[in-house]
PAFIBA-16444 format. One record per residue: residue number from 1; residue in one letter; chain; x, y, z of N, C-alpha, C in turn. Coordinates in nm, 2 decimals. Atoms other than C-alpha are relative to their C-alpha. Example, Ala and Ser with C-alpha at 12.3 -4.5 7.8 and 13.67 -1.06 7.14 Angstrom:
2
- 1, A, A, 0.09, -0.12, 0.00, 1.23, -0.45, 0.78, 0.09, 0.12, 0.00
- 2, S, A, -0.09, -0.11, 0.00, 1.37, -0.11, 0.71, -0.08, 0.11, 0.08
//
This chain:
89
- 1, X, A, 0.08, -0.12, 0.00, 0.00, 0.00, 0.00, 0.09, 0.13, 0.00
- 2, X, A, -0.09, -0.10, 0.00, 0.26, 0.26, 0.09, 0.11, -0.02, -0.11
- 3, X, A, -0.10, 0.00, 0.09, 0.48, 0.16, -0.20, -0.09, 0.07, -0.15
- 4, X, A, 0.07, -0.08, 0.07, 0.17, 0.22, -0.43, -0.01, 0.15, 0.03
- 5, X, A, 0.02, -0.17, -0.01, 0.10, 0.61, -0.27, 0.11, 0.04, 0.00
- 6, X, A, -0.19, -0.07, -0.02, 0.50, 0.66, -0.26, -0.05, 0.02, -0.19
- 7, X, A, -0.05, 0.00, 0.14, 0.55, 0.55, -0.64, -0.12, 0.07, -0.08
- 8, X, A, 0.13, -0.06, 0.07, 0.21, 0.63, -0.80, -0.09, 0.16, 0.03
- 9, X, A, 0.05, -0.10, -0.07, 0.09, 0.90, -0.59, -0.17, -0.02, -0.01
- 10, X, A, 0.11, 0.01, -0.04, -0.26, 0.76, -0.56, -0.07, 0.04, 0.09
- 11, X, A, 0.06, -0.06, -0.11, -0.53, 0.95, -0.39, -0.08, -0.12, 0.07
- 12, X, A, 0.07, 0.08, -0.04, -0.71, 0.77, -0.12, -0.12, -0.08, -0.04
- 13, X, A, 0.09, 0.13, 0.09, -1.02, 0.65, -0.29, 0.07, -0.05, -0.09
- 14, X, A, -0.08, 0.11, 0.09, -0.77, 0.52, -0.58, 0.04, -0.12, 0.12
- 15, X, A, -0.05, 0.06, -0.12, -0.59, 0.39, -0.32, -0.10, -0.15, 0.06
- 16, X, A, 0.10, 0.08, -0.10, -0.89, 0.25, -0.12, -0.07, -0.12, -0.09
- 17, X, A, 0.06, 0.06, 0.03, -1.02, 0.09, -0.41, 0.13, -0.14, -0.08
- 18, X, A, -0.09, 0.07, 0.03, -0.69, -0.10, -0.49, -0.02, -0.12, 0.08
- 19, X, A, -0.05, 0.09, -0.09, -0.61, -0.23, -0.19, -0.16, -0.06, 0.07
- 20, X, A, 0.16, 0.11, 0.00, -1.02, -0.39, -0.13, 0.03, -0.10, -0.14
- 21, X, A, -0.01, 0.07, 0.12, -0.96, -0.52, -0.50, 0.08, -0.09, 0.05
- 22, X, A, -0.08, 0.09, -0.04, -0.63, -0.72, -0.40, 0.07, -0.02, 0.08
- 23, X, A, -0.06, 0.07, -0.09, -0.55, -0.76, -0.09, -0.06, 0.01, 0.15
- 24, X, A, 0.08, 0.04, -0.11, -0.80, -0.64, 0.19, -0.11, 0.04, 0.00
- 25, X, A, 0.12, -0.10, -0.01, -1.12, -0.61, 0.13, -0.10, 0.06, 0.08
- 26, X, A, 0.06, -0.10, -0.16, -1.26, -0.49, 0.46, 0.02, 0.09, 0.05
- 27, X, A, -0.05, -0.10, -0.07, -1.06, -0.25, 0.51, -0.11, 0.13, -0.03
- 28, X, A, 0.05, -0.13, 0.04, -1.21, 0.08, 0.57, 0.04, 0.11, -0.05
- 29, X, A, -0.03, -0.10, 0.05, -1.16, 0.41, 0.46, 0.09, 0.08, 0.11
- 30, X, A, -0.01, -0.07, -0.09, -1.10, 0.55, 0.78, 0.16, -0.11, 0.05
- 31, X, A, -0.10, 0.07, -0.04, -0.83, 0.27, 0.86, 0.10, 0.03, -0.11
- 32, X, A, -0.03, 0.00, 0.10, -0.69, 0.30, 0.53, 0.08, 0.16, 0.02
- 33, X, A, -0.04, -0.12, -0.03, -0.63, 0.68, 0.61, 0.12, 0.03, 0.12
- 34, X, A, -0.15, 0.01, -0.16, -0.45, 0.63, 0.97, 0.11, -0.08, -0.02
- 35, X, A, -0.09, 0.04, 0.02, -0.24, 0.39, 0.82, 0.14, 0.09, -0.10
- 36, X, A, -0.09, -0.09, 0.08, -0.08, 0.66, 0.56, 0.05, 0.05, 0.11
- 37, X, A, -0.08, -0.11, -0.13, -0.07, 0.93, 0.88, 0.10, -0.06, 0.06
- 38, X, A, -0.14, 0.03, -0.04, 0.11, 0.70, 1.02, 0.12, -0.01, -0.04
- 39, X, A, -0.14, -0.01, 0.07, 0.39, 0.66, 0.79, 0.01, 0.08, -0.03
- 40, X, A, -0.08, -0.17, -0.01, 0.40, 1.02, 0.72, -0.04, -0.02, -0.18
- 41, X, A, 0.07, -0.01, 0.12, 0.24, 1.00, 0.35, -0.19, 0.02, -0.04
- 42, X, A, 0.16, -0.02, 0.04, -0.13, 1.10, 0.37, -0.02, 0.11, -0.05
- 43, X, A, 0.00, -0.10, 0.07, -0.04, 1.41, 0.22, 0.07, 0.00, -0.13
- 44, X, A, -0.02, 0.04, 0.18, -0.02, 1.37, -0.16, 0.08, 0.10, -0.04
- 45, X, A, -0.10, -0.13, 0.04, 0.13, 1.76, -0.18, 0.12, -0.08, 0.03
- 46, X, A, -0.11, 0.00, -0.05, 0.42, 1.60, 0.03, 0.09, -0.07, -0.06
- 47, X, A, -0.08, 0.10, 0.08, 0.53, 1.35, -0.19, 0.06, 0.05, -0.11
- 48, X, A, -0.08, -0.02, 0.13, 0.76, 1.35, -0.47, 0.00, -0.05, -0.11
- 49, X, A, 0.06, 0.06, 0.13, 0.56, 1.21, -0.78, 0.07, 0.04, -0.09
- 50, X, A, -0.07, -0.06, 0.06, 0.73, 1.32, -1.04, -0.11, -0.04, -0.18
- 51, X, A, 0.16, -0.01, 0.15, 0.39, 1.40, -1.36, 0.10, 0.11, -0.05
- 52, X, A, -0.07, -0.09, 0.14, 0.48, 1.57, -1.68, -0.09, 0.16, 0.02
- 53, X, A, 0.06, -0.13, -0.05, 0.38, 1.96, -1.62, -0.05, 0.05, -0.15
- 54, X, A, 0.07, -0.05, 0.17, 0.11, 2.07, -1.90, 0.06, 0.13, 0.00
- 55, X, A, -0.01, -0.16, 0.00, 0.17, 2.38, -2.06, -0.12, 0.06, -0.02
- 56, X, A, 0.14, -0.05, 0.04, -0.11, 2.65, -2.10, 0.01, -0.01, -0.19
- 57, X, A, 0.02, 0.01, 0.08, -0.24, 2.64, -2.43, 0.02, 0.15, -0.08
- 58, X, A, -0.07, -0.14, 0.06, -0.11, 2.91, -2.72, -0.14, 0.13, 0.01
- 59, X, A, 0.16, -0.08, 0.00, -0.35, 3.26, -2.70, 0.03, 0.02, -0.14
- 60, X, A, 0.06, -0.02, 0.13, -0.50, 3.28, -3.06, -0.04, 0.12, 0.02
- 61, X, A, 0.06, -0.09, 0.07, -0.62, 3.57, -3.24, -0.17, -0.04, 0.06
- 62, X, A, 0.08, 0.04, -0.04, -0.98, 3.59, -3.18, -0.07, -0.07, -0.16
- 63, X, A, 0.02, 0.01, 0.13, -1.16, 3.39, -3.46, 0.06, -0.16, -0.05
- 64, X, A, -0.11, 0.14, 0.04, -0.89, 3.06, -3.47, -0.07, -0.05, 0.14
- 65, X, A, 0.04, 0.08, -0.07, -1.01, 2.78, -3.31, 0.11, -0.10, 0.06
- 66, X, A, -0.13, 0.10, -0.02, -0.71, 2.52, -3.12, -0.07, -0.14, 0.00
- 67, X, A, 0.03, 0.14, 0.05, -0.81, 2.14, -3.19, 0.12, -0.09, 0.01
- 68, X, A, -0.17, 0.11, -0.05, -0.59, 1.86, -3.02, -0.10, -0.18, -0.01
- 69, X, A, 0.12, 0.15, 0.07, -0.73, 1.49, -3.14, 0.08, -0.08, 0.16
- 70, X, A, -0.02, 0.07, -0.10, -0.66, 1.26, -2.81, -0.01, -0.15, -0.05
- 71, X, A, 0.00, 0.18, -0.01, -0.63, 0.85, -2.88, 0.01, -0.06, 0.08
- 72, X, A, 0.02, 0.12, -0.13, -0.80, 0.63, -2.67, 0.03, -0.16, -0.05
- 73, X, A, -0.04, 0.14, -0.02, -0.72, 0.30, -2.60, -0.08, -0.09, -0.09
- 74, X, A, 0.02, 0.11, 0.11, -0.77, 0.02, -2.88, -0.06, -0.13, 0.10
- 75, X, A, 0.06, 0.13, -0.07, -1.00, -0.24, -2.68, 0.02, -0.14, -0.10
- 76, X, A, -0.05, 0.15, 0.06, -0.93, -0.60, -2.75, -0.12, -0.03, -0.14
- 77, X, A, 0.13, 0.03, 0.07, -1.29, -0.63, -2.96, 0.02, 0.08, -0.12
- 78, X, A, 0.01, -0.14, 0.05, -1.20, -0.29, -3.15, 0.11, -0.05, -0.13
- 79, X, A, -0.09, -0.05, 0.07, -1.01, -0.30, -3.51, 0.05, 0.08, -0.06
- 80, X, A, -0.05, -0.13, -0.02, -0.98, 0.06, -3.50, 0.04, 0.07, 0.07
- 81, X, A, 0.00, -0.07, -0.12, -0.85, 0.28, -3.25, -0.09, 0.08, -0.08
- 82, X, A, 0.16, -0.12, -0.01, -1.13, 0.57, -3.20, 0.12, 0.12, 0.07
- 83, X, A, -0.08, -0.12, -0.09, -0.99, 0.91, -3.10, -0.15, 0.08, 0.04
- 84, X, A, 0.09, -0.14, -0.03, -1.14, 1.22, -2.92, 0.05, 0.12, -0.08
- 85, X, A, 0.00, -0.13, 0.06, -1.15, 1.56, -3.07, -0.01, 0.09, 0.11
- 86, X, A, 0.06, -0.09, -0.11, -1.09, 1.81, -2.76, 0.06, 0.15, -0.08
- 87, X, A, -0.01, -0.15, 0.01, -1.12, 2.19, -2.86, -0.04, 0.10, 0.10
- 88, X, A, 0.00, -0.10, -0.13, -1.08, 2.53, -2.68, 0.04, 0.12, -0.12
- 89, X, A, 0.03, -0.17, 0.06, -1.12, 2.88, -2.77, 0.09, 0.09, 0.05
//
């Protein structure tokens, strides 16, 4: 559990729903919580995750539209990938 919120930096419900999936599933939320405090990791600021830092998006003229296509995941059933289309003004 604490190797997952070290490495991954999972927040507690991620967290909570891990460790019910494979390895306790009775645990509570509230146990689940005191056990981070204890080891000195129930603060996700505190940690040293290390995520890719977005940048802001370029300012356009008014008039130009920005358009970034996203590619989701190719499910086993699927012989296409499928993308998204996310736009911003």
């Amino acid at each position: 559990m604490l190797v997952l919120r070290k490495s991954l930096g999972l927040s507690l419900d991620d967290l909570l729903a891990v460790v019910r999936e494979f390895t306790h599933p009775t645990i509570s939320r509230a146990a689940l919580h005191r056990m981070l405090k204890r080891h000195g990791v129930s603060a996700r600021e505190a940690l040293s995750v290390d995520r890719p830092r977005t940048k802001p998006l370029k300012a356009y003229e008014p008039g130009f539209v920005h358009i970034d296509v996203k590619y989701l995941p190719q499910m086993a059933d699927e012989t296409t990938r499928r993308y998204l289309p996310v736009c911003g003004h």
